[in-house]
C-alpha positions as MATLAB code, in Angstrom:
seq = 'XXXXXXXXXXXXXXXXXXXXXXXXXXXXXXXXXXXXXXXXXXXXXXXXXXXXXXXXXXXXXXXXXXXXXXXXXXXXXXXXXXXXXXXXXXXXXXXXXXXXXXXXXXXXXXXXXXXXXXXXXXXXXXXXXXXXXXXXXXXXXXXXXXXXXXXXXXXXXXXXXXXXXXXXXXXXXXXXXXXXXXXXXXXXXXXXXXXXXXXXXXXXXXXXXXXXXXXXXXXXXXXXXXXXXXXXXXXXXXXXXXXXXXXXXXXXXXXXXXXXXXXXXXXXXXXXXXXXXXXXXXXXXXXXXXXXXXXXXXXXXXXXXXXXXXXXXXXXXXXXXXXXXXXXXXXXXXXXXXXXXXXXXXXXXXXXXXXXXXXXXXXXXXXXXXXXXXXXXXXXXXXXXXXXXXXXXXXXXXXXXXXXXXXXXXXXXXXXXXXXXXXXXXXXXXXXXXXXXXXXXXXXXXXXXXXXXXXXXXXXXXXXXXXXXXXXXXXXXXXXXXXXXXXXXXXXXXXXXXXXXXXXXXXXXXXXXXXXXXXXXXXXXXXXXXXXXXXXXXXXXXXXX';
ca = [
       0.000    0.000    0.000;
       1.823    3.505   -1.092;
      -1.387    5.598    0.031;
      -3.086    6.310    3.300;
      -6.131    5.035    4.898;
      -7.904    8.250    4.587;
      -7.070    8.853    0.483;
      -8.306    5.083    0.151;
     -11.314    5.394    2.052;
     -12.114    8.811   -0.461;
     -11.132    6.738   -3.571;
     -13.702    3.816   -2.649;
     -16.419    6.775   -1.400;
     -16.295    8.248   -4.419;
     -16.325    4.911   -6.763;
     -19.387    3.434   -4.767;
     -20.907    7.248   -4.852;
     -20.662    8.058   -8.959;
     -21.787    4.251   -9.334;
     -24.901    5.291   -7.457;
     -25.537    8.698   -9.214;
     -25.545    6.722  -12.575;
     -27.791    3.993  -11.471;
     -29.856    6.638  -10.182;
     -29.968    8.863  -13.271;
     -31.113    6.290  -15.658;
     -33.328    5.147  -13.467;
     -36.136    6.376  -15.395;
     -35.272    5.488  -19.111;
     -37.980    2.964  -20.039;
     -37.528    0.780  -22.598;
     -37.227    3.679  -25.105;
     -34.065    3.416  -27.631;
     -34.387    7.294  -27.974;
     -34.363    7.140  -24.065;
     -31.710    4.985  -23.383;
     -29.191    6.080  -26.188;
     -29.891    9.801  -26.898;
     -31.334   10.835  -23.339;
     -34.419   11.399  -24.774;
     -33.185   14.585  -27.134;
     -32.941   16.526  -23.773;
     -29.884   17.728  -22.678;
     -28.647   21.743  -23.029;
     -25.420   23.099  -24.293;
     -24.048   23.145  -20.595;
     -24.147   19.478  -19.973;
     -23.897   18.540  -23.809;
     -20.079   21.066  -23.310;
     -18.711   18.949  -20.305;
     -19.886   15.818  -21.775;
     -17.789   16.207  -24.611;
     -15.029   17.291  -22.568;
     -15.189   14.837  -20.092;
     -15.815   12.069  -22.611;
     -12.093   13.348  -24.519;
     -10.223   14.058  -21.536;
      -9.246   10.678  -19.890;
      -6.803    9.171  -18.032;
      -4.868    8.928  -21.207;
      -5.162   12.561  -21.133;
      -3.818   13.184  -17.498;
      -1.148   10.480  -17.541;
      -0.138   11.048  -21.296;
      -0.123   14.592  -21.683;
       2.156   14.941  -18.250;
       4.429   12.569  -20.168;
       4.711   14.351  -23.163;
       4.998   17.155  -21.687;
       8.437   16.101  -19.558;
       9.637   14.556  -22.652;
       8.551   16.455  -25.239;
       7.622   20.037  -24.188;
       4.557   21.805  -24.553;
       4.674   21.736  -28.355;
       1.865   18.390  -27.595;
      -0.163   20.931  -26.413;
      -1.047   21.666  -29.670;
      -3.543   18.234  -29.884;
      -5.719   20.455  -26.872;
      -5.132   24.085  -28.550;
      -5.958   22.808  -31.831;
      -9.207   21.154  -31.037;
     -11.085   23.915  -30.574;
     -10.657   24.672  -33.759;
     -12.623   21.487  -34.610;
     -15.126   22.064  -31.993;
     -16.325   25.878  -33.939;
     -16.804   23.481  -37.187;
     -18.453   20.481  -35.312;
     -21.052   23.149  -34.149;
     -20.900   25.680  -37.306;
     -20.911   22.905  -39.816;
     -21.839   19.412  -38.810;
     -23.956   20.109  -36.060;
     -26.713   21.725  -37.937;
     -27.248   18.718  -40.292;
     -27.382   16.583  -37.720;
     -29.526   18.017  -35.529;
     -32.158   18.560  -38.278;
     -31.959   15.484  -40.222;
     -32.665   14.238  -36.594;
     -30.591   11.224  -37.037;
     -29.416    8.878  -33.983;
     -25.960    7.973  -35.184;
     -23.228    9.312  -37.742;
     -23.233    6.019  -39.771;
     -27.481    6.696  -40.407;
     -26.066   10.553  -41.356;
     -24.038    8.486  -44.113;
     -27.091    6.334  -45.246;
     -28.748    9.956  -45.616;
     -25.517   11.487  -47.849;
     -24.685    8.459  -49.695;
     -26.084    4.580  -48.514;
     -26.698    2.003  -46.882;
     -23.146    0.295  -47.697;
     -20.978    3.524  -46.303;
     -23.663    3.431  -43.078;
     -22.636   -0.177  -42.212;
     -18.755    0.272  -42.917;
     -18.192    3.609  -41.011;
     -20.659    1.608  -37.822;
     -18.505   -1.560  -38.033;
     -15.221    0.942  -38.201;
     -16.753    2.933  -34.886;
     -17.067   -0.485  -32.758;
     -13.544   -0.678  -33.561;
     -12.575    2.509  -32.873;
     -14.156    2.651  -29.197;
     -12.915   -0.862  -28.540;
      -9.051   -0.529  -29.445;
      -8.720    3.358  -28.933;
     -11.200    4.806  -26.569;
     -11.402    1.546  -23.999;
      -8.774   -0.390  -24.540;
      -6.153    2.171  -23.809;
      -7.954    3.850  -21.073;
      -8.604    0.965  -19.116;
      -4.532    0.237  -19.809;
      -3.897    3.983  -18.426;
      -6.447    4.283  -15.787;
      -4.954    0.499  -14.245;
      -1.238    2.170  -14.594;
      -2.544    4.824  -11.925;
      -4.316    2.756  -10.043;
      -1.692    0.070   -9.301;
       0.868    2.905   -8.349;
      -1.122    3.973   -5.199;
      -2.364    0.688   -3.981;
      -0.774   -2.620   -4.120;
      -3.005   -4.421   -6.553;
      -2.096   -6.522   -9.600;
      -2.951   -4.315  -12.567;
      -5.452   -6.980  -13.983;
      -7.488   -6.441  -10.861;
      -7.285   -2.563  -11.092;
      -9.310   -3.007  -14.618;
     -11.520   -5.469  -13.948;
     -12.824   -3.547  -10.488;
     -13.398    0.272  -12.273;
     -14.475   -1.743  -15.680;
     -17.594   -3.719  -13.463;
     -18.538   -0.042  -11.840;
     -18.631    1.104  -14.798;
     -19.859   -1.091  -16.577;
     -23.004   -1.193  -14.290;
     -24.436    2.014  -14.326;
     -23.608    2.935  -18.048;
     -25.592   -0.740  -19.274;
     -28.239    0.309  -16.837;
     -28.835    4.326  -17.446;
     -27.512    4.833  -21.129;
     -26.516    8.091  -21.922;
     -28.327   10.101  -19.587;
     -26.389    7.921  -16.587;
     -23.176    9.111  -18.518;
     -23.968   12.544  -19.155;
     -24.929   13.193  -15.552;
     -22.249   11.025  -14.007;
     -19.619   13.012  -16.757;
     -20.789   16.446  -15.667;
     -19.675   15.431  -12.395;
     -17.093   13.721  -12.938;
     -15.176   17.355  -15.086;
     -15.344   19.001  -11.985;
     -13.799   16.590   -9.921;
     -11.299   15.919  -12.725;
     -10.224   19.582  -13.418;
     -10.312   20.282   -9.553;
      -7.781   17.304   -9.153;
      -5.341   18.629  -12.250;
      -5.622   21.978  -10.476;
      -4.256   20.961   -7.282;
      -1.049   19.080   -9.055;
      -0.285   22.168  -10.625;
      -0.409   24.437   -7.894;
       1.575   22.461   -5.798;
       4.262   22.000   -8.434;
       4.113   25.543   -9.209;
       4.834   26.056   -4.934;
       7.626   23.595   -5.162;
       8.860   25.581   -7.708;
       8.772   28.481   -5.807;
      10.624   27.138   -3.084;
      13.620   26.530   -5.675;
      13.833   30.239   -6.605;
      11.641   29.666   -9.815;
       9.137   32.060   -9.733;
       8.381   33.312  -13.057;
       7.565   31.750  -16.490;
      10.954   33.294  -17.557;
      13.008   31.257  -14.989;
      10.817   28.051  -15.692;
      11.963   28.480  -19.132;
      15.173   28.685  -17.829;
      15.750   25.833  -15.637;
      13.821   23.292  -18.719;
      15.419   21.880  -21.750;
      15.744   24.259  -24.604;
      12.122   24.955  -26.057;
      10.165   22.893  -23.883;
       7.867   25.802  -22.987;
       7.484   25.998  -26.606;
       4.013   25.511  -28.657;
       6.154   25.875  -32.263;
       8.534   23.142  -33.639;
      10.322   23.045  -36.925;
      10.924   19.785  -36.756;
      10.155   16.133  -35.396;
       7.129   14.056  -35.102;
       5.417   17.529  -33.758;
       6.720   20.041  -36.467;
       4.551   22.634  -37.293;
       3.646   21.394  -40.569;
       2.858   17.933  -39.000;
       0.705   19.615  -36.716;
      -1.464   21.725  -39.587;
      -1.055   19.180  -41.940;
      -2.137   16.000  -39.968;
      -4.739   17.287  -36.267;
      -7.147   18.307  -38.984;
      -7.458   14.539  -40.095;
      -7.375   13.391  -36.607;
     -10.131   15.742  -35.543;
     -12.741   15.645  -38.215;
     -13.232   11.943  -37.328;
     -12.940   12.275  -33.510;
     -14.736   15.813  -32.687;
     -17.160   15.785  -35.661;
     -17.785   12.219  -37.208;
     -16.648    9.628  -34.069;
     -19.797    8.886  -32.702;
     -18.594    8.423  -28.683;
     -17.709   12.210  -29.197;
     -20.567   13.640  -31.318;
     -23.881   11.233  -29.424;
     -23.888   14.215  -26.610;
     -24.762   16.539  -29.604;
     -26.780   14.651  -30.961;
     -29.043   14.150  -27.514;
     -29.077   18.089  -27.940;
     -32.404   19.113  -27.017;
     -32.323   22.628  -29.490;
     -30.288   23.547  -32.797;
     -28.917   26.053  -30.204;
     -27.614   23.472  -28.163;
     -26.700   21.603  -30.444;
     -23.661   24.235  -31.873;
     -22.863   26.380  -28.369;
     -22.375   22.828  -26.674;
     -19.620   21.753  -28.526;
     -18.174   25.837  -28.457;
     -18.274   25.828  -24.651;
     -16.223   22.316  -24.908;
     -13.881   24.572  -27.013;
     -13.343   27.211  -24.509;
     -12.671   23.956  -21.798;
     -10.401   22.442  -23.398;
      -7.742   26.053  -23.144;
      -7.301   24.284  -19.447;
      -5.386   21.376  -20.929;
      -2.278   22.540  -21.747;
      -1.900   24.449  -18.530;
      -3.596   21.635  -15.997;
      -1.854   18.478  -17.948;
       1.035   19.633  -20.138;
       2.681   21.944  -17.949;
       2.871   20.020  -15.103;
       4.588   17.647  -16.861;
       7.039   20.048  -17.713;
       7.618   21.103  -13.729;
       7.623   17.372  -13.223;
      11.113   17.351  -15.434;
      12.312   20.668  -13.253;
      11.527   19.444  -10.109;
      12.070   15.487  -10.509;
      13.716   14.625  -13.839;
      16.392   12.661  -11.537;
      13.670   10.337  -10.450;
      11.727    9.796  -12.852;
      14.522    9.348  -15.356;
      13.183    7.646  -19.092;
      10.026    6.242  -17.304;
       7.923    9.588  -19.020;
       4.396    8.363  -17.796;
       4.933    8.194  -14.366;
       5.536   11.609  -14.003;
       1.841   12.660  -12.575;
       2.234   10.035  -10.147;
       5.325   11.094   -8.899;
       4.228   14.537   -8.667;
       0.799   13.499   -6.740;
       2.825   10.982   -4.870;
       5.557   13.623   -3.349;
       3.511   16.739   -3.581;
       0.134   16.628   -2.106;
      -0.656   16.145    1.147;
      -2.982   13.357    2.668;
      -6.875   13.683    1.857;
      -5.604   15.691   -1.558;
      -3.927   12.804   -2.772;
      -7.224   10.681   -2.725;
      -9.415   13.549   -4.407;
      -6.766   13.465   -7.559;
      -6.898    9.789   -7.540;
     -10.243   10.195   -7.822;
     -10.425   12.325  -10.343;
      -8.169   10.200  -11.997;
     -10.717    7.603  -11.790;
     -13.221   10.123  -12.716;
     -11.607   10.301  -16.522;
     -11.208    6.949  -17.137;
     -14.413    5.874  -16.114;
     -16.359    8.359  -17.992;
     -14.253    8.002  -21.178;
     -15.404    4.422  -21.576;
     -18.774    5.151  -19.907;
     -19.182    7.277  -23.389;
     -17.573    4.692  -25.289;
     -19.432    1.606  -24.632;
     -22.739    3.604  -24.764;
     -21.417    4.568  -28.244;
     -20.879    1.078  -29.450;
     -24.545    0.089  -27.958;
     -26.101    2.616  -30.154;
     -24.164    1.642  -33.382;
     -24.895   -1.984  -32.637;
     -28.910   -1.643  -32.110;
     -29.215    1.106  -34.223;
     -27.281    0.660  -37.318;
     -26.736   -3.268  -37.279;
     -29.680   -4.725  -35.569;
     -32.579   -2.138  -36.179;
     -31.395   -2.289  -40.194;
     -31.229   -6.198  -40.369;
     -34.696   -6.854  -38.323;
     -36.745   -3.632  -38.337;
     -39.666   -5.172  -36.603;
     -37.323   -5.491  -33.404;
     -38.957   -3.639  -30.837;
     -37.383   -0.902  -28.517;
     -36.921   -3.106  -25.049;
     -35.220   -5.311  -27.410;
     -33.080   -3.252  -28.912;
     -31.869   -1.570  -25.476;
     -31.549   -5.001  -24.191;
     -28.987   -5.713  -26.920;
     -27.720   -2.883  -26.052;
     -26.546   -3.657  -22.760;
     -25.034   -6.969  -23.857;
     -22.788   -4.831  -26.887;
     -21.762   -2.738  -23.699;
     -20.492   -6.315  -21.760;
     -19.207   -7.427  -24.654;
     -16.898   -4.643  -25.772;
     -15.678   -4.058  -22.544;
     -14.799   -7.700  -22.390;
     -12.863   -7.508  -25.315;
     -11.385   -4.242  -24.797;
     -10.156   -5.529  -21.646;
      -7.998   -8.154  -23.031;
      -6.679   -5.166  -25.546;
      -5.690   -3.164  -22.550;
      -3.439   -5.854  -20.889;
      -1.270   -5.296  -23.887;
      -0.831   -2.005  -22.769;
       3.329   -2.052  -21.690;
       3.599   -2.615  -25.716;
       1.529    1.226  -26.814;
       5.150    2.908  -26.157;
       3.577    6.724  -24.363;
       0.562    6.560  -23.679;
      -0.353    9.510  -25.112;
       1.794    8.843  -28.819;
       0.129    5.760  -28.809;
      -3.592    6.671  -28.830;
      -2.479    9.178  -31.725;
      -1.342    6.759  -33.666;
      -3.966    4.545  -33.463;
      -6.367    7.392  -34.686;
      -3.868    9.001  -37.053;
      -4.532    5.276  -39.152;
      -8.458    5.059  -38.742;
      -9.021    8.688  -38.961;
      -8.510    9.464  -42.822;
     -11.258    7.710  -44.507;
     -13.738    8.683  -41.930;
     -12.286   12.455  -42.584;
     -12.220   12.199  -46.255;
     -16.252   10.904  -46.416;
     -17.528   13.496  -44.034;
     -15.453   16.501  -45.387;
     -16.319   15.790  -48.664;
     -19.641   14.690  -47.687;
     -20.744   17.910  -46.773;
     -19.147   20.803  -48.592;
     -18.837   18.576  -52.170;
     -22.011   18.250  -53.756;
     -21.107   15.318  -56.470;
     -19.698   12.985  -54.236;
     -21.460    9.615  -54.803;
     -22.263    6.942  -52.706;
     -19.778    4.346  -54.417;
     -17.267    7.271  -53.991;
     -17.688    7.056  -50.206;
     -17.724    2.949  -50.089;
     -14.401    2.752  -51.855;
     -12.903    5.162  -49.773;
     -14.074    3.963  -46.603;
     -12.750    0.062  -47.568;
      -9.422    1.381  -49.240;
      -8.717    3.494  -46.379;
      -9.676    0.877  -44.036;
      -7.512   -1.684  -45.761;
      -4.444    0.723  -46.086;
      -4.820    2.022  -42.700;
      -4.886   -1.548  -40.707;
      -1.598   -2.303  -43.224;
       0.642    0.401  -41.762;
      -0.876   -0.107  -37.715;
       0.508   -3.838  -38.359;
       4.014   -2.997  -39.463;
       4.043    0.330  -37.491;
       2.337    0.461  -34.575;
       4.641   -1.101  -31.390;
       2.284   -4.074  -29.963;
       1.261   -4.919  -33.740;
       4.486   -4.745  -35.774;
       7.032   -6.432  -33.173;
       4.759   -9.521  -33.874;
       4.484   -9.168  -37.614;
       8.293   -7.642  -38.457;
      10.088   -8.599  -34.722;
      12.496   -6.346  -32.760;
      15.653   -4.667  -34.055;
      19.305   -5.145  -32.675;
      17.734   -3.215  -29.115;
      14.707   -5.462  -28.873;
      12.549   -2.240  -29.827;
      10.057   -3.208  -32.484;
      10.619   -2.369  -36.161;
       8.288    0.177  -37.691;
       8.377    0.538  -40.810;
       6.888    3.574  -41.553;
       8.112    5.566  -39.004;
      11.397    4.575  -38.769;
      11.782    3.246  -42.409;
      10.651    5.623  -44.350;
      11.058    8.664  -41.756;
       7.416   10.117  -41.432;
       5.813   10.319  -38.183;
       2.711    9.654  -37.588;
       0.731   12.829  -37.712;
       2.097   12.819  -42.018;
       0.813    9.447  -42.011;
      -2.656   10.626  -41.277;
      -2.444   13.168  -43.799;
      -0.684   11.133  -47.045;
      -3.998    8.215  -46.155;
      -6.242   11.364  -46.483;
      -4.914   12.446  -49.714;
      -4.808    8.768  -50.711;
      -8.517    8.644  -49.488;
      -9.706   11.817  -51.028;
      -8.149   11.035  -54.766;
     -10.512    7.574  -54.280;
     -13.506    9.785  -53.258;
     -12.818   12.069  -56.051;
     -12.410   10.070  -58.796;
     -14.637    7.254  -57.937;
     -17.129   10.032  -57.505;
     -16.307   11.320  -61.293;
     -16.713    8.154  -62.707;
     -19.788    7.695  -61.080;
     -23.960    9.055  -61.881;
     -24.058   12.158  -59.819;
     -26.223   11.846  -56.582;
     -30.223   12.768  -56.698;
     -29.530   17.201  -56.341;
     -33.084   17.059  -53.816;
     -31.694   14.523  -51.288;
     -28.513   15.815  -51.367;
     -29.613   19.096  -50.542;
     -30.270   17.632  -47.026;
     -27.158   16.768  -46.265;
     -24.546   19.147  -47.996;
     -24.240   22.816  -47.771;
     -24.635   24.510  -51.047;
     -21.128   26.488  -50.441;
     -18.927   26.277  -47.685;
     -19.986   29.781  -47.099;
     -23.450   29.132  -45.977;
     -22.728   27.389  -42.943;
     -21.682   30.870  -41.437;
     -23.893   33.184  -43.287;
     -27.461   30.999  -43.601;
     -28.903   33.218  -41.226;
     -28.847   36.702  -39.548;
     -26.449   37.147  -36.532;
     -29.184   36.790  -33.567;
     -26.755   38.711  -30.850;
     -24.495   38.120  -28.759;
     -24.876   34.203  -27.929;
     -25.529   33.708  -31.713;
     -22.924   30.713  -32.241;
     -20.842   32.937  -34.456;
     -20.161   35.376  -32.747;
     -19.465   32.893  -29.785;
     -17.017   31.015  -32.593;
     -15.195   34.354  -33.188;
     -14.370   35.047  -29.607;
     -13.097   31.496  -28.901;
     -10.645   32.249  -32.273;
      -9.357   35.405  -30.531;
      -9.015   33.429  -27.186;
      -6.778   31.001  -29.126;
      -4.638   33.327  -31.027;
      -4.052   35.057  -27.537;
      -3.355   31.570  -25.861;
      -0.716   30.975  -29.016;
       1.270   34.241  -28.508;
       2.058   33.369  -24.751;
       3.818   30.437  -25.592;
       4.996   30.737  -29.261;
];
């Protein structure tokens, strides 16, 4: 046991507590599908904001991004400063569609654009997604912390928060997550606050005082959001996030159901712009720390990047505070896959299921639900004991996305600013890009390729891509989306054009329109809200340029 009485007692309170809340929440869904996996259409842009937030930020997030930022810098702040970005056109662009085509998953937003072929692809690709990259790793991250502070094998440590979580998410659908995930941001932002205000006192007490003497005592640019070169060069970075974050913030349906339970248009586009305006915190509550972490412990902690936060928590707060960060540790792992596995139960009933047997009826279609939530989480648990193999934690959930994201990106973007993309367009893409993407995770990614090419003279697996042929993975993402988008294009071309009247439905008629369809309504119009998160940003990227 590395952790008192009192923290363990807090950790177990609050496990047994948001349990109950969930269970309690979802109480009251019924046996209605819309119920169970869109809370009913209900929920306003406040709750749909942290839900998105809390659903992203895990305990990938807090252990990875602590990591990255003692070994790398703050330059992997840019996967937090960039995402707002994404957020303005999730809610500018995507979210209106959505919301009025009134659809209950992406892959039925797909059936509307194109067909029924693209629909069951991009569903089969977002089981896969949630199971290998939004459970499997967490569970993997969240057991890392959990083993550090009490003396429990780390099999144990995912199997226990898996079954709590597991219960109340199978039980109350998304309204048990949303609830449980509004709480669950405050207790995880609280805890992140408290690590870096004590590392920023222990700084103190070593005569560093300013951000000009942190600068100082770090490696040469590590307080630096700008690289010229590296996996995180700045080309990498505009080149290859927006790949990455068209699938996860405005086609990944884990991210986008909470906008899609929106109960208004409104909420539907200032939910995911408040999410924006969260996720500034990041890089100062997660990325900087990790960056004290090196001034303050680098001798300790030595090569082992990811066990920074723990260190820091470990030999910085006091007794009582230690268990509420724990907690909140807890807190983002369990409502990452909370989000997740409700995800998968809605693709599942929804798009597999409800399409092959329409006469099933809505208690049935929850009740597969819940077993698509056991399952997954089964299999995402044997995923996550593979964990040691990811390399960071944080690099490694990139690179699973920078390989699944392009032909998810290239249908959607396409999809709704190109009017004469077909439906066989879309197909091809999504299968060629599926194809080419699960090619380069096998002889790239570290607990694929070391089985499929072996180890090289250090025992460190060979990856061919990265290493071979020199392009981390951020240019991957972006060489499969130009890959994808030539097979969208000219599939498309050799295609019939789609029918002009349904497309109209789906696509804007110019990119334009999606900012200028209607009259600015004041000061809360979405817009204008867009525009001031911009100017937030560019201020955010001159302090640490």
């Amino acid at each position: 046991m590395q952790i008192s009485a009192i923290d363990l007692l807090i950790i177990v309170a609050y496990l047994i507590g948001i349990t109950a809340v969930g269970c309690f929440a979802g109480r009251r869904i019924g046996a209605s599908s819309t119920g169970y996996f869109l809370a009913g259409r209900s929920l306003r842009w406040p709750t749909v904001g942290l839900a998105l937030f809390a659903t992203n930020i895990s305990t990938v997030h807090l252990i990875g991004l602590a990591g990255s930022g003692y070994s790398e810098g703050m330059v992997v702040g840019n996967f937090e400063w960039l995402a707002p970005f994404l957020l303005i056109v999730l809610g500018l662009v995507f979210a209106p569609f959505y919301f009025r085509t009134r659809i209950a998953t992406l892959p039925e937003y797909l059936e509307g654009r194109y067909d029924a072929r693209s629909r069951t692809v991009l569903a089969i690709m977002g089981v896969v997604g949630a199971l290998f990259i939004h459970i499997g790793v967490t569970l993997y991250a969240g057991a890392v912390v959990f083993q550090s502070f009490v003396d429990i094998d780390i099999i144990w440590s995912i199997l226990i928060v898996s079954a709590l979580t597991l219960l109340y998410t199978a039980a109350g659908g998304l309204k048990a997550v949303v609830i449980t995930e509004s709480i669950q941001t405050v207790i995880l932002l609280f805890g992140a606050v408290a690590v870096t205000v004590f590392g920023a006192l222990a700084l103190g007490e070593q005569g560093i005082g300013s951000l000009a003497e942190l600068r100082a005592a770090a490696r040469p640019g590590q307080l630096s959001m700008i690289r010229t070169e590296g996996p995180f060069a700045w080309h990498a970075m505009l080149l290859g996030y927006p790949v990455l974050g068209i699938w996860y913030w405005c086609s990944d349906q884990t991210i986008v159901q909470r906008v899609l339970g929106a109960r208004s248009e409104r909420d539907a586009q200032l939910g995911p712009l408040f999410a924006g305006f969260i996720k500034i915190l990041p890089v100062f509550l997660m990325v900087l720390p990790g960056v004290m972490g090196y001034v303050l412990f680098g001798d300790i902690i030595g090569e082992a990047r990811d066990s920074v936060l723990v260190v820091m928590v470990q030999r910085l707060l006091p007794v009582g505070l230690q268990g509420l960060v724990v907690a909140g540790l807890l807190a983002a792992l369990m409502s990452t896959v909370a989000g997740a596995l409700n995800s998968t139960a809605t693709l599942v009933s929804i798009d597999l299921v409800k399409r092959l047997r329409p006469e099933t009826s809505d208690r049935a279609l929850v009740r597969i639900g819940r077993i698509t939530v056991a399952v997954v989480l089964v299999l995402a648990i044997a995923w996550s004991t593979q964990g040691e193999r990811f390399g960071g934690i944080f690099e490694g959930i990139n690179q699973m996305i920078a390989v699944l994201a392009p032909p998810i990106s290239a249908v959607f973007a396409w999809g709704v600013f190109w009017r004469r993309g077909t439906a066989t367009g879309a197909f091809w893409t999504l299968i060629v890009g599926f194809i080419l993407g699960g090619v380069v995770f096998c002889v790239d990614f570290p607990a694929a390729s070391r089985w499929i090419l072996g180890v090289d003279g250090d025992g460190e697996p060979i990856r061919l891509v990265t290493d071979g042929l020199g392009m981390p993975f951020m240019l991957q993402a972006w060489w499969l989306f130009v890959v994808c988008s030539i097979v969208m294009v000219v599939v498309s071309l050799g295609t019939p054009a789609p029918d002009p009247r349904r497309v109209s439905r789906y696509c804007w008629g110019n990119p334009l329109r999606a900012v200028m369809e209607k009259p600015i309504s004041g000061a809360g119009d979405p817009r204008v809200v867009s525009a001031g998160l911009v100017l937030v940003m560019a201020l955010c990227y001159a302090l640490f340029r």
